[in-house]
C-alpha positions, -999 to 999 in steps of 0.1 A, spaced: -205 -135 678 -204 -100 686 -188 -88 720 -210 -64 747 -186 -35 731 -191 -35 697 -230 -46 706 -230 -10 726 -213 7 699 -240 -6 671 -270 0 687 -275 -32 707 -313 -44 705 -315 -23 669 -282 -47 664 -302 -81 674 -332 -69 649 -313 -65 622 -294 -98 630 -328 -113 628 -339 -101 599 -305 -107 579 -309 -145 591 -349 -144 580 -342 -132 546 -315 -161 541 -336 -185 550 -364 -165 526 -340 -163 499 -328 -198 505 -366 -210 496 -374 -186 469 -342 -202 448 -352 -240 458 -357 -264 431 -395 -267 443 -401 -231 440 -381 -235 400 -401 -262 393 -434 -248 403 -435 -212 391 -406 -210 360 -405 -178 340 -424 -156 368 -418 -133 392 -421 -146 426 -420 -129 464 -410 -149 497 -421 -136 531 -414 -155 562 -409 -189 548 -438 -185 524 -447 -178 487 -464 -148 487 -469 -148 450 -456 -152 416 -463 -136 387 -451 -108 365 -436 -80 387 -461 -53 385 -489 -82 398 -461 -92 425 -458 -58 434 -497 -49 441 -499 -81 457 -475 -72 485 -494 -40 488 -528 -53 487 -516 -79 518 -494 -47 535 -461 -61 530 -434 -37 528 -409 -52 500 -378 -45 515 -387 -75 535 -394 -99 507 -368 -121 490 -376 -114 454 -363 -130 422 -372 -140 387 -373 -177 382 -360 -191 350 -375 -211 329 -360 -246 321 
């Protein structure tokens, strides 16, 4: 935990929001390299957002999809699944 000080120094609530995000996009990457998510979509592309599967496929399709839906990718946990 962070003390009031260094809280101050950081930016405070800008601090807790990027605390927040940092722990969603664990738990988003912690999904997108599951052995459910290998088994299901090997040798594709695929974006998790908040907990979720927001697509798979080849990156450009991956891409447009998170535009098409108004997701900024930043956000996403995105990797290339292997194929077994």
């Amino acid at each position: 935990m962070i003390s009031e000080e260094q809280r101050e120094r950081l930016g405070g609530r800008f601090l807790e929001a990027a605390l927040a995000d940092t722990r969603r996009f664990e738990e988003d990457s912690r999904v997108l390299f599951s052995a459910a998510v290998a088994q299901a979509h090997p040798a594709q592309w695929v974006g998790v957002h908040l907990g979720r599967i927001v697509t798979a496929a080849d990156l450009d399709q991956l891409m447009c999809a998170l535009e098409t839906q108004g997701i900024d990718p930043a956000s996403v946990a995105v990797g290339f699944i292997e194929a077994r």
